[in-house]
C-alpha positions as CSV (number, residue, x, y, z in Angstrom):
1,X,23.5,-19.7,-2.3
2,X,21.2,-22.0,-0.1
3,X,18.1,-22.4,-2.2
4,X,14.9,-24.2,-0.4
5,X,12.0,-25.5,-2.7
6,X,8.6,-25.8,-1.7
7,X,6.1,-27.3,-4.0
8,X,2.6,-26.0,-3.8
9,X,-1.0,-27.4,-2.8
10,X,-2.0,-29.8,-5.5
11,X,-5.6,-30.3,-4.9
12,X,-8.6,-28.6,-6.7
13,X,-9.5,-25.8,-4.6
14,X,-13.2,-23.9,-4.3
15,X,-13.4,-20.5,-4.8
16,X,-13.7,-19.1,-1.6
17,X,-12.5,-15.4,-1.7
18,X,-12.7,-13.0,-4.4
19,X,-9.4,-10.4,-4.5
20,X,-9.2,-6.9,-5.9
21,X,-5.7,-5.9,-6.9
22,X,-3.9,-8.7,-8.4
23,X,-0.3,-7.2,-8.2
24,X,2.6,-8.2,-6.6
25,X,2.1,-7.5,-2.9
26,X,-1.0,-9.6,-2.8
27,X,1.2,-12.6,-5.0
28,X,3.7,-12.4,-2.3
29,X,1.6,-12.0,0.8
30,X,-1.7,-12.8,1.2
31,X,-1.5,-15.4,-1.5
32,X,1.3,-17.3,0.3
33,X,-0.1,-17.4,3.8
34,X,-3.0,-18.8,2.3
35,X,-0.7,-21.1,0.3
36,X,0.5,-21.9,3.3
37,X,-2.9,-22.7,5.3
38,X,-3.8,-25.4,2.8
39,X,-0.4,-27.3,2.4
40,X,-0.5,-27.2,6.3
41,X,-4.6,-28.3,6.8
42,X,-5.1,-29.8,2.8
43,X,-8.3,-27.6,3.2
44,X,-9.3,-26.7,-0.2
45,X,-12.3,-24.4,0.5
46,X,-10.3,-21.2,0.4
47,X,-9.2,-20.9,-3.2
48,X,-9.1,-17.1,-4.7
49,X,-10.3,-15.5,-7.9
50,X,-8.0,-12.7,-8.2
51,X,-8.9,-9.4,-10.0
52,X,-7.1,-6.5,-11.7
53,X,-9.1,-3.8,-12.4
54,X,-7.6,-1.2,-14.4
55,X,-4.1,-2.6,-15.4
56,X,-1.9,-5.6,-16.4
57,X,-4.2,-7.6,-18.8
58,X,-0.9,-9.1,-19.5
59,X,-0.1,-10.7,-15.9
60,X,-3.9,-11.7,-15.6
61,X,-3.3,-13.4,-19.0
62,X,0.0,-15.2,-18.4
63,X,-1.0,-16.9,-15.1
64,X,-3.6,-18.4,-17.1
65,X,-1.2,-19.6,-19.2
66,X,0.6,-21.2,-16.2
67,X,-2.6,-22.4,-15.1
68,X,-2.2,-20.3,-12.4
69,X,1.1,-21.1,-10.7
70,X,3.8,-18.8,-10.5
71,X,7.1,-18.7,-7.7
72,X,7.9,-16.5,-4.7
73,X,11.3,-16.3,-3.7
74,X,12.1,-15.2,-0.1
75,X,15.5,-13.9,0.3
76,X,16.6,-13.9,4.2
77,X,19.7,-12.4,2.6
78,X,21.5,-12.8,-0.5
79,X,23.0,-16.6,-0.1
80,X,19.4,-17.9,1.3
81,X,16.1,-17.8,-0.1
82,X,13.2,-19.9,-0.3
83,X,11.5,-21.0,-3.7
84,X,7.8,-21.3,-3.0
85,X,5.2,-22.7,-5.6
86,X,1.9,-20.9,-5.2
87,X,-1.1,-22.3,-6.6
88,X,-3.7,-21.1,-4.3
89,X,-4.9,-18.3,-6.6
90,X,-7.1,-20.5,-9.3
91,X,-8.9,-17.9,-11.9
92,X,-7.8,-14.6,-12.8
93,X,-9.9,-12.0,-14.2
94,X,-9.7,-8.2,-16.0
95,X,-12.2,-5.6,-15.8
96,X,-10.1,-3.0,-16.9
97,X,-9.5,-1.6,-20.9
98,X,-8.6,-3.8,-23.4
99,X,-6.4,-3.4,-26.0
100,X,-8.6,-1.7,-28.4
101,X,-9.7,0.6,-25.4
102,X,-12.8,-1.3,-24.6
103,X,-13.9,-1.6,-20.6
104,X,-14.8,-4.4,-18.5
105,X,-13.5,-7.9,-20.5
106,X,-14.0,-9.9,-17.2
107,X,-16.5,-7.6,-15.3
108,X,-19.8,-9.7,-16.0
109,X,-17.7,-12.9,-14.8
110,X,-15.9,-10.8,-11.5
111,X,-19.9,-10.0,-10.3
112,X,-21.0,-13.4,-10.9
113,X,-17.9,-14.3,-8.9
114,X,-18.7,-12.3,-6.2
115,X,-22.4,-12.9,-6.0
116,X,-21.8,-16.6,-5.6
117,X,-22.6,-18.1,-1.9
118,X,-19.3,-20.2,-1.8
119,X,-17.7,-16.8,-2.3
120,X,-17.5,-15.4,1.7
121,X,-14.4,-13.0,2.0
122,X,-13.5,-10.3,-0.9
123,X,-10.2,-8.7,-0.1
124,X,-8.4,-5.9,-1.8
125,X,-4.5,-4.1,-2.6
126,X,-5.9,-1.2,-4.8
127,X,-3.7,0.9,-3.4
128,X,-4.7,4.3,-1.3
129,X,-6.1,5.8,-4.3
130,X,-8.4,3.0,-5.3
131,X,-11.0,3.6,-2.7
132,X,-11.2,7.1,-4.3
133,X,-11.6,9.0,-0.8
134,X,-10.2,12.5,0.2
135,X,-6.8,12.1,2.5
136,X,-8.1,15.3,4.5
137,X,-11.6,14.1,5.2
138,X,-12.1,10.4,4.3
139,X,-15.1,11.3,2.5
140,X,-15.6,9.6,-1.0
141,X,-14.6,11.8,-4.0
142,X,-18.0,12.1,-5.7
143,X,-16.6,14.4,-8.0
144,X,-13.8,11.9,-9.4
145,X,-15.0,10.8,-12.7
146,X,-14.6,7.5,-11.9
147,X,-16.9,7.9,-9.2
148,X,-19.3,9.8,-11.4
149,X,-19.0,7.0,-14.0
150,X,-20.4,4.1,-11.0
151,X,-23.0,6.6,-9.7
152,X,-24.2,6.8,-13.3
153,X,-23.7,3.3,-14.1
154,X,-24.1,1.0,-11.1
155,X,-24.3,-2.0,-13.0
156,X,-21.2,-1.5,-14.7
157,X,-18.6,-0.2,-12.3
158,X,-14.8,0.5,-13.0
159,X,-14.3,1.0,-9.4
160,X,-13.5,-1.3,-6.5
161,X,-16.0,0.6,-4.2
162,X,-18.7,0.5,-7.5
163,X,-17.9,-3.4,-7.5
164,X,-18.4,-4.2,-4.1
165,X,-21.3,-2.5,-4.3
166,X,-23.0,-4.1,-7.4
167,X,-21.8,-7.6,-5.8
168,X,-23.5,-6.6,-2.6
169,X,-26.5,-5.5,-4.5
170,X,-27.0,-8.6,-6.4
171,X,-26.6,-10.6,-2.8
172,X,-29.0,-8.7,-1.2
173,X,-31.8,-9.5,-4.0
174,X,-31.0,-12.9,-4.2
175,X,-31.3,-13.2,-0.2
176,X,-27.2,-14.2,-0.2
177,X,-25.5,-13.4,2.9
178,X,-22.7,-10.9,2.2
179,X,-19.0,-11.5,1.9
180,X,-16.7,-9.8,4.6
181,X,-14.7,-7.1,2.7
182,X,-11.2,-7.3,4.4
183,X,-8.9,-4.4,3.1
184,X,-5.6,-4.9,3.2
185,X,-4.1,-1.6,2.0
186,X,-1.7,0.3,3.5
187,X,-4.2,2.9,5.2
188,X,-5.1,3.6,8.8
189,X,-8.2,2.4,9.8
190,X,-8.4,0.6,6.7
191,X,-11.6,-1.6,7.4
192,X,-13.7,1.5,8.4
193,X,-12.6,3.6,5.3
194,X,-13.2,1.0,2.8
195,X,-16.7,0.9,4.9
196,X,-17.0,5.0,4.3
197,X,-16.2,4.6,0.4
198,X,-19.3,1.7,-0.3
199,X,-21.5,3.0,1.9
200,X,-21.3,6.9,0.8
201,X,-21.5,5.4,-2.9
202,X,-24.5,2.7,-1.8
203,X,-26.2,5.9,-0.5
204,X,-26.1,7.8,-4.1
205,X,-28.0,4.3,-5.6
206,X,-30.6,3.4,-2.6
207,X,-30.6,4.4,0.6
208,X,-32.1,0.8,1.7
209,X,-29.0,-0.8,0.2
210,X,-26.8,1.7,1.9
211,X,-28.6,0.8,5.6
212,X,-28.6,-2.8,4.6
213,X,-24.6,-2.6,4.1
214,X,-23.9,-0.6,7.3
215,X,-25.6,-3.5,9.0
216,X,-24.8,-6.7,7.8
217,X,-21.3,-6.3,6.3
218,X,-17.9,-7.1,7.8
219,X,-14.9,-4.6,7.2
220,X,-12.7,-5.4,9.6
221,X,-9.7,-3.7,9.4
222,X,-6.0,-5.3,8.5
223,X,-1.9,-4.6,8.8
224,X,0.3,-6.2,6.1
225,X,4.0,-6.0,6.0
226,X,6.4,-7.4,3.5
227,X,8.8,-5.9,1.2
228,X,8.1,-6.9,-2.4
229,X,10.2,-4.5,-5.1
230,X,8.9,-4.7,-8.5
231,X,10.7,-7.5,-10.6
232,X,13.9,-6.7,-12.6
233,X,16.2,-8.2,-15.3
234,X,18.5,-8.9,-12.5
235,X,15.5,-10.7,-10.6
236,X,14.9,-12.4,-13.5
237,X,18.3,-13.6,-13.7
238,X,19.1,-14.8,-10.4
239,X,16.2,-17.0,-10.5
240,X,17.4,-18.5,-13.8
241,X,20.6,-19.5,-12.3
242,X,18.7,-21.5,-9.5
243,X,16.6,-23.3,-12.2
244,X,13.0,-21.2,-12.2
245,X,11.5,-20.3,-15.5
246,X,8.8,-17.9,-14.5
247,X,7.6,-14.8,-15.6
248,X,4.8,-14.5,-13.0
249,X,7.2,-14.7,-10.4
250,X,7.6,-12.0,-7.5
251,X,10.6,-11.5,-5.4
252,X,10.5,-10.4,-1.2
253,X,12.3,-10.4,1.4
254,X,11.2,-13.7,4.2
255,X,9.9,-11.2,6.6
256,X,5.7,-11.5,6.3
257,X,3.2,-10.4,9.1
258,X,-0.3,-10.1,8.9
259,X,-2.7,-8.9,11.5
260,X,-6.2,-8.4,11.6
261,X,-9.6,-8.0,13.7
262,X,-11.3,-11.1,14.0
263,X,-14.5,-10.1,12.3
264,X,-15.9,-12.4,9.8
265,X,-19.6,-13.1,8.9
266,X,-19.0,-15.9,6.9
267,X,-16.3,-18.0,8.7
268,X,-12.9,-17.7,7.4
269,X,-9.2,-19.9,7.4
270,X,-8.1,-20.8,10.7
271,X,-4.7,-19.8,9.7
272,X,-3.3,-18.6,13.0
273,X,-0.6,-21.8,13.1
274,X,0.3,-19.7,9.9
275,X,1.3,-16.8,11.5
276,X,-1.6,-14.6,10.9
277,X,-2.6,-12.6,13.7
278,X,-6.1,-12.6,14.9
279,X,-6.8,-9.5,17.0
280,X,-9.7,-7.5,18.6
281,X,-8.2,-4.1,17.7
282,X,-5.6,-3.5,14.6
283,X,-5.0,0.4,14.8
284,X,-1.8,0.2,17.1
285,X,-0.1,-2.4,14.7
286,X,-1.3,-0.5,11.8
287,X,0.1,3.0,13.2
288,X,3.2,1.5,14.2
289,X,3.7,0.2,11.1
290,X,2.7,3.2,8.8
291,X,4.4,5.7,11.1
292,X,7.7,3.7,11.7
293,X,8.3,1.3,8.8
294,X,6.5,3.4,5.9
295,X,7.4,6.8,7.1
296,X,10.7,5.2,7.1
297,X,10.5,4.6,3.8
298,X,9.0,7.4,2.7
299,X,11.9,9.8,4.0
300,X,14.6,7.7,2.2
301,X,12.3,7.9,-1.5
302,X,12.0,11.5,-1.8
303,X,15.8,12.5,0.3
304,X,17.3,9.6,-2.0
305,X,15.5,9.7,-5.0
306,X,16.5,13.8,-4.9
307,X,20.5,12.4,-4.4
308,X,20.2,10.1,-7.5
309,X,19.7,6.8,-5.1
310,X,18.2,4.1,-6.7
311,X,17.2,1.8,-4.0
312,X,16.7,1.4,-0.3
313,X,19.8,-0.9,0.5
314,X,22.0,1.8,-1.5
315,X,20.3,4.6,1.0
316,X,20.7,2.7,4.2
317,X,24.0,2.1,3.4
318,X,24.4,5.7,3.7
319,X,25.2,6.2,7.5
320,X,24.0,9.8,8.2
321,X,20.7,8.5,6.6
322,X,20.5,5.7,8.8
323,X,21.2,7.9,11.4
324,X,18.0,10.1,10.1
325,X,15.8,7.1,10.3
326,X,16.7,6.2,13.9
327,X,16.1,9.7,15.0
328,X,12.6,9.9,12.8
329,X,11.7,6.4,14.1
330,X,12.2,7.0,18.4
331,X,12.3,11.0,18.4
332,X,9.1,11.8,16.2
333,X,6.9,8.3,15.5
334,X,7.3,6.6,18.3
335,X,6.5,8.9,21.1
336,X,3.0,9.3,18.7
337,X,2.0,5.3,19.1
338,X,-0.2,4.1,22.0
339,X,1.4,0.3,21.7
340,X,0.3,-3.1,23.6
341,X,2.1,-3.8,26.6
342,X,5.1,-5.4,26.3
343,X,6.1,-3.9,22.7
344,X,9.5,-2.9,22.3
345,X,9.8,0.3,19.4
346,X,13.5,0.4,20.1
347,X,13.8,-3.3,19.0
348,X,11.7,-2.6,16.0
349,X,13.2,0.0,14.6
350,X,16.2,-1.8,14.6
351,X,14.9,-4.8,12.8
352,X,13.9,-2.3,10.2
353,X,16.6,-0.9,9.5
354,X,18.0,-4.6,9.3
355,X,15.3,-5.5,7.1
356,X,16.1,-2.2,4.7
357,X,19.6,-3.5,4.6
358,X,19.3,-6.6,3.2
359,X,21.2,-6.4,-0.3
360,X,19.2,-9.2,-1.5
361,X,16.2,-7.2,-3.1
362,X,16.5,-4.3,-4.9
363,X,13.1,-2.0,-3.8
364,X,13.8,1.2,-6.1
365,X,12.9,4.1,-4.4
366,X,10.9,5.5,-7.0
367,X,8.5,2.6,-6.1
368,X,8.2,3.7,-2.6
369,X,7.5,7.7,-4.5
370,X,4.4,7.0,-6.3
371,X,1.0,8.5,-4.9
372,X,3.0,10.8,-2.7
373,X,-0.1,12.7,-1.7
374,X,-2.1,9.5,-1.0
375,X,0.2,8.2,1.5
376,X,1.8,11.0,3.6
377,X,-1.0,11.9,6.1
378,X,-0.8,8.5,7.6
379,X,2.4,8.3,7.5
380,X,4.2,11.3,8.5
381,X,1.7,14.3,8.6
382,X,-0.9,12.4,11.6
383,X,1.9,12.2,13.7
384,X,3.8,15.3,13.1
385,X,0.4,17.0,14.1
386,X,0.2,15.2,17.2
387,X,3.7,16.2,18.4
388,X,3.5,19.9,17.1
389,X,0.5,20.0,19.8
390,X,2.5,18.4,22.6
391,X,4.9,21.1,21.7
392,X,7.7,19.3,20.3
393,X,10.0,19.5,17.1
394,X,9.3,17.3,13.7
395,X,12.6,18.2,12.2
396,X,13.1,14.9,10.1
397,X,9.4,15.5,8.9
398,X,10.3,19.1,7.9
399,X,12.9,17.5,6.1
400,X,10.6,14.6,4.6
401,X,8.2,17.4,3.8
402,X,10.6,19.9,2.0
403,X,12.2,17.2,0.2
404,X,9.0,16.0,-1.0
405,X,7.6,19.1,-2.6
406,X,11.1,19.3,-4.3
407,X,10.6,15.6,-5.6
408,X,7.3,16.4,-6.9
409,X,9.1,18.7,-9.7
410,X,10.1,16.1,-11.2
411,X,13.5,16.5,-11.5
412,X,16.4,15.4,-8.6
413,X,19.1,17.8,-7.3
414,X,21.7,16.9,-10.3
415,X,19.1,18.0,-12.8
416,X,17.9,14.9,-14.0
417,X,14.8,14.6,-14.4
418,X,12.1,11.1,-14.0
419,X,8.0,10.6,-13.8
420,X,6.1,12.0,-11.1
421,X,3.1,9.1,-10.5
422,X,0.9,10.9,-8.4
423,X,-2.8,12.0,-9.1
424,X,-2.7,15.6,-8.1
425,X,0.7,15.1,-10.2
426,X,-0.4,18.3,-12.8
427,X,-1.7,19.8,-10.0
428,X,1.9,20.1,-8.3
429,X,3.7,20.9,-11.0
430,X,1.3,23.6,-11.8
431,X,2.7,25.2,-8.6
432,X,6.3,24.6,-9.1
433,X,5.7,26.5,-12.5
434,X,4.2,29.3,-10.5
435,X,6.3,29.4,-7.4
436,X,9.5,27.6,-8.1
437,X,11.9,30.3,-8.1
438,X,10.1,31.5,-4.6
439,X,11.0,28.6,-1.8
440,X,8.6,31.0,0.4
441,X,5.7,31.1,-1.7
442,X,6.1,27.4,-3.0
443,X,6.0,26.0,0.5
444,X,3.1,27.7,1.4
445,X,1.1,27.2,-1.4
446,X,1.9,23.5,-1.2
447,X,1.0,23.3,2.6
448,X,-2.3,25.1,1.8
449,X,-3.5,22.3,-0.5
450,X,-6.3,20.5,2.0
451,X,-6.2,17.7,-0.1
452,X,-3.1,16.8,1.9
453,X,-2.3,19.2,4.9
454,X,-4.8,19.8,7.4
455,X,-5.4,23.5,8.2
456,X,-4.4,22.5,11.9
457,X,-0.8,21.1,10.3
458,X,-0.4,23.7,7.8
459,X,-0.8,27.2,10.3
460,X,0.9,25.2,13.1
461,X,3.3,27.8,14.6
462,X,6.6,27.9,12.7
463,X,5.8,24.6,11.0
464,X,5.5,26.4,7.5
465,X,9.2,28.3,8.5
466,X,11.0,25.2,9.1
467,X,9.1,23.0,6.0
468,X,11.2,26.7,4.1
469,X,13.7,26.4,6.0
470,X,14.4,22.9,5.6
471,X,13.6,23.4,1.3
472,X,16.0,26.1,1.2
473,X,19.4,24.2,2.8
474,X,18.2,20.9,0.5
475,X,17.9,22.8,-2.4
476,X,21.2,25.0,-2.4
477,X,23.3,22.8,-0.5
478,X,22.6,19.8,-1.1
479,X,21.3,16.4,0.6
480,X,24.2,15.9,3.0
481,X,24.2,19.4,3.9
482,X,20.4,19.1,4.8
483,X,21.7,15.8,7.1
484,X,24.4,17.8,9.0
485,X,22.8,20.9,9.5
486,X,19.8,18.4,11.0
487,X,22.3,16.2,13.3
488,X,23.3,19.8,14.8
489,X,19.9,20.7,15.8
């Protein structure tokens, strides 16, 4: 194996941005291009305070430990990756419970954080659900008791939209310019529905505040793309045999892109030389990306996870599912993209399906499952709408669709049976319970939940027919079954 170590910045950094999410997408993304920035300009202005909020007191802990360093390796493939030392991210905080169930260790400390002038961009990876807004309508869940709890308590949020909004409070008082909020979460239109979710919740606590925010903050909107699996033994391992210690450490593969609108209040890294890239409009990248590459993803978690695959490179290894993902990815989401001139889908979908093949990470499919409900509108059920009005088929959607509702039983096609992590998760096997032994009735009364199907999707002629159609041949045939029957239509 060719291993290529890369020390990180060394000098004492100021706290520049704040991050929400300290998992390990941001550890192997947005963390390393910024790594990058400073060992390229020794500009130590842009250090980050990185935040989880409800989970992993443990990892926030340990990189303390480390003082704060930890390793990404970047695998091009399974005999080259690059050891990088990352030492960028320079406090580490936890607002979340505590072992004896109490909330908010680090919340006091986060505020002050964020409050502080030299703090000028706050981003976040919460995940879809964290900004605790409706797929359907992109309002913000009032109803959620987390919600309720910030409405009640706006000094002591457990929310990422409460905390922006207590920090943004406290700025406003003390006559502080506010931070930019830069989202970087895997939804479309990602700036303006993190702006949706703190100002609807501003507007429950004062309607001044709420105006205030509409005005003088910065959301602009962001496209990340790297594949980062969640660490195994095996990770673990492989690392060991190159000579790294580390249990902070995050495997990915060397692919990175970022791309976002150029809209910051309060300055930012000039880290274009970096490859960041700095754009008046985001949504086609972001569309492409969620349509193509995650929808892509998407279809191989719930058809694999239901065959007893494991991972991504043991799926596209598969060739009538590769096949399905070329078909998804030129017949059905890319004829849905309005892309820059110049930009070759054909070209990318073929680097993804390179990238999916690359037998150096292991990115379990049951990764790719969770929040199920969260993700799909964006990244199948938008699109399918769009061609069932131009009066054309979705069949790999139907598919995606029919094998999805199956996955959400919790049990794959063998009879073995995993988690479902998904909030409506109770919610779905609720109906299973009621409907299973009815693929008619189960379809329906999954496609008539508005917290994920549009009306418009869901009584789309014959849409419902083939979702049942598609259910029935996956469920009594079998996965490659489903696959033939499609390559014949």
């Amino acid at each position: 194996m060719t291993a290529k170590a890369i020390a990180c910045f060394r000098g004492q950094g100021q706290l520049g941005i704040v991050h929400l999410g300290l998992g390990a997408f941001h550890r192997a993304h947005q963390a390393v291009f910024l790594e990058r920035y400073r060992q390229r300009t020794n500009d130590a202005a842009w250090g980050i305070s990185s935040a989880n909020l409800r989970s992993s007191v443990g990892l926030v802990d340990a990189l303390r430990e480390a003082d704060h360093r930890y390793h990404v390796a970047e695998y091009a493939d399974s005999d080259t990756v690059a050891l990088r030392e990352i030492g960028v991210i320079e406090e580490t905080l936890f607002t979340g419970r505590d072992g004896e169930g109490r909330w908010s260790r680090d919340l006091e400390a986060l505020l002050t954080r964020m409050s502080a002038p030299e703090t000028r961009i706050v981003t976040l990876t919460v995940t879809e659900k964290g900004y605790f807004l409706s797929p359907a309508s992109g309002d913000l869940l009032i109803d959620d008791p987390m919600i309720a709890f910030d409405i009640a308590n706006p000094a002591a949020p457990r929310t990422a939209p409460g905390i922006l909004v207590e920090a943004l409070a406290r700025r406003r008082a003390a006559d502080v310019a506010p931070f930019t909020v830069l989202s970087c979460d895997n939804m479309p239109d990602n700036g303006r529905r993190t702006r949706a979710a703190v100002s609807q919740l501003a507007a429950r606590r004062d309607a001044e505040l709420a105006e205030w925010i509409e005005r003088e903050v910065a959301f602009p909107c962001s496209m990340v793309d790297r594949i980062v699996p969640a660490m195994t033994e095996a990770d673990f391992a492989r690392l060991a045999e190159l000579g790294v210690e580390d249990e902070n450490a995050v495997v990915c593969e060397a692919f990175a892109q970022w791309v976002i609108e150029d809209d910051f209040s309060q300055g930012r890294p000039v880290w274009e030389a970096d490859g960041v890239e700095m754009v008046t409009d985001v949504a086609p990248f972001e569309a492409m990306k969620l349509r193509m590459l995650n929808g892509s993803h998407s279809l191989l978690a719930y058809l694999g996870t239901l065959d007893g695959i494991e991972t991504v490179f043991e799926a596209v290894s598969r060739d009538d599912l590769k096949t399905l993902l070329r078909r998804y990815m030129l017949e059905e989401a890319a004829p849905t993209l309005a892309m820059p001139e110049g930009t070759d889908l054909e070209e990318y979908a073929e680097r993804l399906v390179a990238r999916f093949a690359n037998d150096s990470l292991r990115h379990r499919l049951q990764q790719i499952a969770m929040d199920g409900s969260q993700k799909l509108p964006q990244r199948w059920l938008d699109g399918a709408r769009m061609r069932l009005e131009a009066g054309e088929p979705v069949p790999c959607t139907t598919l995606g669709i029919a094998a999805w509702i199956r996955y959400t039983k919790g049990e794959d096609l063998n009879g073995n049976s995993y988690p479902v992590d998904d909030p409506l998760a109770e919610r779905f096997q609720a109906l299973h319970e009621r409907h299973g032994d009815d693929p008619d009735a189960l379809v329906r009364a999954f496609l008539e939940e508005e917290a994920v199907f549009s009306p418009a999707l869901a009584n789309a002629s014959g849409f419902g027919e083939a979702v049942t159609a598609a259910y029935r041949t996956l469920t009594q045939r079998g996965l490659s079954a489903a696959l033939a029957q499609l390559e014949r239509a």
